[in-house]
N, C-alpha and C positions, 0 to 999 in steps of 0.2 A: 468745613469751608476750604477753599482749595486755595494753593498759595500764589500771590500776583504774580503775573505772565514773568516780569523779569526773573523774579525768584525763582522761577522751572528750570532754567540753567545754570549749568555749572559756570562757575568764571574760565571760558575759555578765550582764545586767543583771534582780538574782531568781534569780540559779543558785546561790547556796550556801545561799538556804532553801529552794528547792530540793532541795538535797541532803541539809539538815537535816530536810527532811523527811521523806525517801526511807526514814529509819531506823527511822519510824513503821508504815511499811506492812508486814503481815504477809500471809503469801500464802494465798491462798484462804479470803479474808475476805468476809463477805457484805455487809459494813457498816461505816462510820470506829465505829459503836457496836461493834459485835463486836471489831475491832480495840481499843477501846480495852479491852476486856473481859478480852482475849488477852494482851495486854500487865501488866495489870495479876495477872492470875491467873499467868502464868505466866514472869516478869521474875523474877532474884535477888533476894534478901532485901538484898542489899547495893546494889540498884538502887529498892528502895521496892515490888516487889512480892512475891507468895505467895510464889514459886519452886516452885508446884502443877506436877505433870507433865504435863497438855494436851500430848503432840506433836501434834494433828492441829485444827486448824480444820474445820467443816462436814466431817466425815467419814462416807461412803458406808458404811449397813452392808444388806447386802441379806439377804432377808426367808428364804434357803433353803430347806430340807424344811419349815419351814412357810409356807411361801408360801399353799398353796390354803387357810391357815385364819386370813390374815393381810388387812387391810384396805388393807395394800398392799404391794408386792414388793421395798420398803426403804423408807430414813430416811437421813438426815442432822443428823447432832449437829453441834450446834455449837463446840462446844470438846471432844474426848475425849483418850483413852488406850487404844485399842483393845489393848495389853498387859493392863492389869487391867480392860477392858472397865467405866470407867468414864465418864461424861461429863456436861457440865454446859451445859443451856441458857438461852439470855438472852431472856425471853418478853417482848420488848418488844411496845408496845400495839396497833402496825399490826399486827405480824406474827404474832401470835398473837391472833387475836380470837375463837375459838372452843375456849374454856375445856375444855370437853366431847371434842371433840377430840382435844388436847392429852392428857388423864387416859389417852385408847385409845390414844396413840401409843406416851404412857412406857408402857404397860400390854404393847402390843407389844413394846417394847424389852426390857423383863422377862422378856416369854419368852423374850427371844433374849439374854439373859445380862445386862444391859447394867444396871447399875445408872444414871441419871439423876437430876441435881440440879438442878431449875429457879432461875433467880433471875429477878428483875422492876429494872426500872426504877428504884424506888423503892430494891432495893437497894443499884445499882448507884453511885446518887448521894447516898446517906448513905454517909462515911466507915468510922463503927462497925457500920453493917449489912454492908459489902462486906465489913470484916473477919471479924465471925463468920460469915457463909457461907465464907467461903474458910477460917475454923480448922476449921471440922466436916467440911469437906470434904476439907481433909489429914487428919481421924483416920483418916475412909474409907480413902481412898488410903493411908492406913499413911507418912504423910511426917512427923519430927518434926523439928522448926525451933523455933530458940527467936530471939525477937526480940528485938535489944539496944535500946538505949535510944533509939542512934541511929537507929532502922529507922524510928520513927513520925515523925518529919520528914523522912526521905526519903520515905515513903509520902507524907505530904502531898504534899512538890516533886512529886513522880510525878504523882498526880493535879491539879497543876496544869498543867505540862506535857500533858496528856493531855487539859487541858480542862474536867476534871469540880471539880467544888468541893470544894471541903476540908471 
């Protein structure tokens, strides 16, 4: 049996935030943005986030029997649920700078089942905006969660931890 990841290192000098940090990364993130997105969308309610179902990061959907009437032969979402083919992306301002675009891609994805929920920047780092995108977003997805009293100062810690402002 091989010994837990922390155990592989010697104690050197910056290895345990390091390793503090290591708990941060989620796998096949395109961005420490998308990560903190991920995190925040889809972390327990008892941890300060949605507890939204995302299993997938940037997930591959290819364009099928409509390919030859398709503007391109897939996508990748950013955060989905390829079970109830729902997913939600982070149009931040490098990466999405062609708005127009953007309207043909979700438009694409529609044909191909996929409901899409954009959010921006702007939502991401107001508090009460990140909130009500992520409550509209659980009706979709049919998730009820009821928030205690204590969730919205964990939600704060969370996103201070995470970087973004309270």
């Amino acid at each position: 049996m091989k010994a837990p990841f922390s155990q592989c290192f010697t104690p050197t000098r910056g290895s345990k935030k390091a390793l503090d940090a290591l708990r941060w990364i989620y796998p096949n993130s395109g961005s420490p943005r998308e990560t903190q997105c991920q995190l925040l969308l889809s972390l327990p309610l008892g941890r300060g986030g949605f507890a939204l179902p995302f299993t997938h990061m940037n997930f591959d959907v290819k364009s099928g029997r409509l390919a030859r009437i398709m503007e391109q032969n897939g996508y990748s979402i950013d955060f989905a649920n390829p079970d109830l083919k729902i997913g939600a992306e982070y149009d931040g301002r490098d990466s999405h700078p062609n708005p127009s675009a953007d309207k043909r891609r979700r438009n694409e994805l529609k044909a191909l089942g996929w409901d899409i929920f954009p959010f921006e920047k702007d939502t991401l780092e107001d508090p009460d905006r990140m909130a009500r995108f992520a409550a509209s977003t659980a009706v979709v997805m049919h998730v009820k969660r009821q928030h205690s009293r204590a969730w919205a100062a964990k939600y704060l810690k969370l996103r201070k931890e995470l970087g973004l402002r309270e």
